[in-house]
C-alpha positions in Angstrom: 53.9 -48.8 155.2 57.8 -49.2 156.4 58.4 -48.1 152.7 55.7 -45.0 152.1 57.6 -44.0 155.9 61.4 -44.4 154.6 60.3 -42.0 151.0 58.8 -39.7 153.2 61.4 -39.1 155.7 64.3 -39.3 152.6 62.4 -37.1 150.4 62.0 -34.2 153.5 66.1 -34.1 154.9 67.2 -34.3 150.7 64.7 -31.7 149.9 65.7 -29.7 152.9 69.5 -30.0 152.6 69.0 -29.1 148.6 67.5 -25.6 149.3 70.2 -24.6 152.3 73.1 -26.5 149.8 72.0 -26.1 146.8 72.2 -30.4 146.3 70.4 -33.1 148.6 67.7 -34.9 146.9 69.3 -36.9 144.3 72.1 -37.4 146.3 70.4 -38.8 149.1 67.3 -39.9 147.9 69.0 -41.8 144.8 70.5 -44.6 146.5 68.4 -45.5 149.3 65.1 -45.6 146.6 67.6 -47.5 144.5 68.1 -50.3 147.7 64.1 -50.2 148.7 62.4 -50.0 145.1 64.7 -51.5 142.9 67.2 -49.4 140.9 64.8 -48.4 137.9 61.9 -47.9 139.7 63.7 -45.7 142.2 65.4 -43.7 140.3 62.7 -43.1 137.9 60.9 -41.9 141.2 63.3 -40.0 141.9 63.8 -38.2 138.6 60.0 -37.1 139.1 60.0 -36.4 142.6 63.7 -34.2 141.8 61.8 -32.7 139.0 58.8 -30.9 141.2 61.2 -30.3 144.2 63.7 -28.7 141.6 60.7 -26.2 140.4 59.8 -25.7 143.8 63.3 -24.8 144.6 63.6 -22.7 141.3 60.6 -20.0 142.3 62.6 -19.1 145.3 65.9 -18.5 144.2 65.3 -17.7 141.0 67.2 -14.3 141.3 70.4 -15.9 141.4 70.1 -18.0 138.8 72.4 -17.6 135.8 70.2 -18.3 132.8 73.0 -18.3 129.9 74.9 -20.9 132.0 71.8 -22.5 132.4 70.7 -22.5 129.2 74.1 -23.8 127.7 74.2 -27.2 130.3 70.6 -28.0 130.1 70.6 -28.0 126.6 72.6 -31.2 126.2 71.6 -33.1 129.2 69.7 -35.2 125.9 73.0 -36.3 124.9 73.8 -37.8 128.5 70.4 -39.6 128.9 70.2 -41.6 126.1 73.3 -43.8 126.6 72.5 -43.6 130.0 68.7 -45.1 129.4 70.2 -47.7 126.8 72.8 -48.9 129.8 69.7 -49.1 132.2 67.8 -51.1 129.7 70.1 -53.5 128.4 71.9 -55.1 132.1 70.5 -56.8 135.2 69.3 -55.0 138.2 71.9 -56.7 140.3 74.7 -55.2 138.1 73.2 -51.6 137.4 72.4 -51.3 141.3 76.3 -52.1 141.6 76.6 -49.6 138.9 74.7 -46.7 140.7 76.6 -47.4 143.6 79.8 -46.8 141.7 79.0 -43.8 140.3 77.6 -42.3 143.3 81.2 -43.3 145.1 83.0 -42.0 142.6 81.6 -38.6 141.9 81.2 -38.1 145.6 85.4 -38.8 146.0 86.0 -36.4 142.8 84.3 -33.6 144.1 85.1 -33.9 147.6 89.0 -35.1 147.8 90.0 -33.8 144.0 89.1 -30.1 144.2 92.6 -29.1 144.5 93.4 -30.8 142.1 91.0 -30.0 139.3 92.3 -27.2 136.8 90.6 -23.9 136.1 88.8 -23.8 132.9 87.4 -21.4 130.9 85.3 -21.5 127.7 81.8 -23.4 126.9 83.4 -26.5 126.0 83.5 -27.7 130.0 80.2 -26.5 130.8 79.2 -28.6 127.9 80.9 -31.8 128.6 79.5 -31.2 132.5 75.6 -31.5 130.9 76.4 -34.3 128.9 78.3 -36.3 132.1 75.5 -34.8 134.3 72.5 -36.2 131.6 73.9 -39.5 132.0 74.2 -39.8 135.7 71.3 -38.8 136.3 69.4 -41.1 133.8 71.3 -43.8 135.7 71.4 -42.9 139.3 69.5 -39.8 139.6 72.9 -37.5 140.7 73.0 -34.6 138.0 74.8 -32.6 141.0 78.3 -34.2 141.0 79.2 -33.2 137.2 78.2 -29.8 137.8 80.4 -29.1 140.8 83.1 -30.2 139.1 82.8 -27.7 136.2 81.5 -25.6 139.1 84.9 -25.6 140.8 86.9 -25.6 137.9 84.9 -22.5 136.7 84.9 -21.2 139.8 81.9 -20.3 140.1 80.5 -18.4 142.5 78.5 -20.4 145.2 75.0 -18.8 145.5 74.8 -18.3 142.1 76.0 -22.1 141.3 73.5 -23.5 144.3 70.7 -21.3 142.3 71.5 -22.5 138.4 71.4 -26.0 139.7 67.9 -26.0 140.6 66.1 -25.1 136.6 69.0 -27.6 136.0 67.6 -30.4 138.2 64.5 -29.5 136.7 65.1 -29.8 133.4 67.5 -33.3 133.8 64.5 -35.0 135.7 62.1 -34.1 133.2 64.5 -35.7 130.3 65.9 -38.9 132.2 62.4 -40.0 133.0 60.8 -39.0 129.9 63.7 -40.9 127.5 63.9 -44.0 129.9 60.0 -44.3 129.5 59.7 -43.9 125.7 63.4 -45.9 125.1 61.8 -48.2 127.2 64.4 -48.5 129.8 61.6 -48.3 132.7 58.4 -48.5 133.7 56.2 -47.0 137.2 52.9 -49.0 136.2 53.5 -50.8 139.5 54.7 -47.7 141.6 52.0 -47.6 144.6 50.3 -44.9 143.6 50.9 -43.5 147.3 54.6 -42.9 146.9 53.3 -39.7 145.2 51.2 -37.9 147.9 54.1 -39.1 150.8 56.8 -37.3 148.7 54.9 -34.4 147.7 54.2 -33.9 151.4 58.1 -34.8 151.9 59.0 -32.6 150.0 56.6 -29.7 150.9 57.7 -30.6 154.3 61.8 -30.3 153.8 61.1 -27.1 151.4 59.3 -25.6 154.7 62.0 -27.0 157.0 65.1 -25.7 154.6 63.7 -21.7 154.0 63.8 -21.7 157.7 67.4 -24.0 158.1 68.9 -21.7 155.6 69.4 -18.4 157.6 70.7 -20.9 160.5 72.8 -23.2 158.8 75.9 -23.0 157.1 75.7 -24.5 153.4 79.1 -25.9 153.5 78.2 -28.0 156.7 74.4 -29.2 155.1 76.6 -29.8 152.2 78.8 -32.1 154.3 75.8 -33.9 156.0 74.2 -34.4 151.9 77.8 -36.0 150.7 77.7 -38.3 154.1 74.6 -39.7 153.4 75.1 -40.1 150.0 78.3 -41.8 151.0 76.4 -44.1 153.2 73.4 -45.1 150.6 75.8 -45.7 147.7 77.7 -47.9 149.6 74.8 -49.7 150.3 73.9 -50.2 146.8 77.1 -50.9 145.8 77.1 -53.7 148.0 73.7 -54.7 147.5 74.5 -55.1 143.9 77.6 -57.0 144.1 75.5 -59.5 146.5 73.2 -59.9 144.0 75.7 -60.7 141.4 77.7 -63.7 143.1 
């Protein structure tokens, strides 16, 4: 019950802080599933539950949403996910809950502390490399978001219409990361508790509800900030979970 409560309440402020930010779910939701269920079993819920709130998401800001940039990232998301389903099938939990941890860390610093210091780019050649980076971390941790926004800043793109294209972008990387991990297979949710789907539908539902209404309240740089800090907090978490499990 303690676990059914924790999805819930996870799945509702990371759907909520994805449509005010553009990016919350995966971010928050990744590493704290990661902790409670194990980090293939939460991630693969994750990559489902990121994939309906993503489509959700999608129907309401659809009008912002730049379709040929969406089209040319989604498009090679594939090439991310299998390397990143072969990584989660061939090492221990211990080490790829160390590993999610990492990542998470590390793409949180990069686009937090190193925007002024990442180039502008033209071209469809970063855009490109950003699907491929953003395939693999999600297939891993379930954080397509970070990759993005650093093509995102070096693009410069512009904000609403970034926070829009992410969403058919979320959508399209959960539907790939948990579709390859299952048929490589890198994961399995035969012994999910079948009520982790009803409590994060309703999460979701829930956070969806609560952001429309946040959104003409709330700044998205400051829901932005309060996404990164608890994505801070649950991959450091993992992280150390992992390396505990590993000595």
């Amino acid at each position: 019950m303690s676990e059914l409560l924790l999805i819930l309440l996870i799945v509702l402020v990371g759907s909520a802080l994805q449509r005010i930010s553009g990016m919350g779910l995966g971010l928050v939701a990744g590493p704290v599933l990661a902790v409670t269920m194990g980090p293939v079993e939460g991630i693969l819920v994750v990559n489902v539950l990121a994939f309906l709130n993503a489509a959700a998401t999608t129907a309401t800001v659809r009008e912002y949403v730049d379709w040929r940039k969406f089209s040319l990232i989604a498009s090679v998301l594939i090439l991310g996910a299998v390397p990143g389903a072969l990584l989660v099938r061939e090492v221990s939990p211990s080490l790829l809950q160390a590993i999610v941890g990492a990542l998470l860390l590390v793409a949180l610093a990069v686009t937090t502390f190193g925007q002024k210091y990442i180039p502008q780019v033209t071209g469809n050649v970063p855009a490109v490399v950003a699907g491929i980076a953003g395939g693999f971390m999600n297939t891993l941790a379930g954080i397509a978001g970070p990759a993005i926004t650093v093509y995102a800043q070096a693009s410069r793109w512009a904000q609403q219409s970034f926070a829009a294209t992410l969403q058919p972008i979320f959508m399209v990387a959960g539907a790939i990361s948990f579709g390859i991990k299952i048929l490589m297979g890198a994961g399995s949710l035969s012994d999910t508790d079948w009520l982790v789907w009803p409590v994060g539908i309703v999460g979701m539902a829930l956070g969806l509800w609560l952001g429309v209404r946040l959104s003409r309240k709330v700044p998205r740089p400051r829901a932005r900030t309060l996404a990164l800090l608890l994505a801070t907090a649950g991959g450091v978490t993992a992280l150390v979970r992992g390396i505990s499990g590993l000595v």
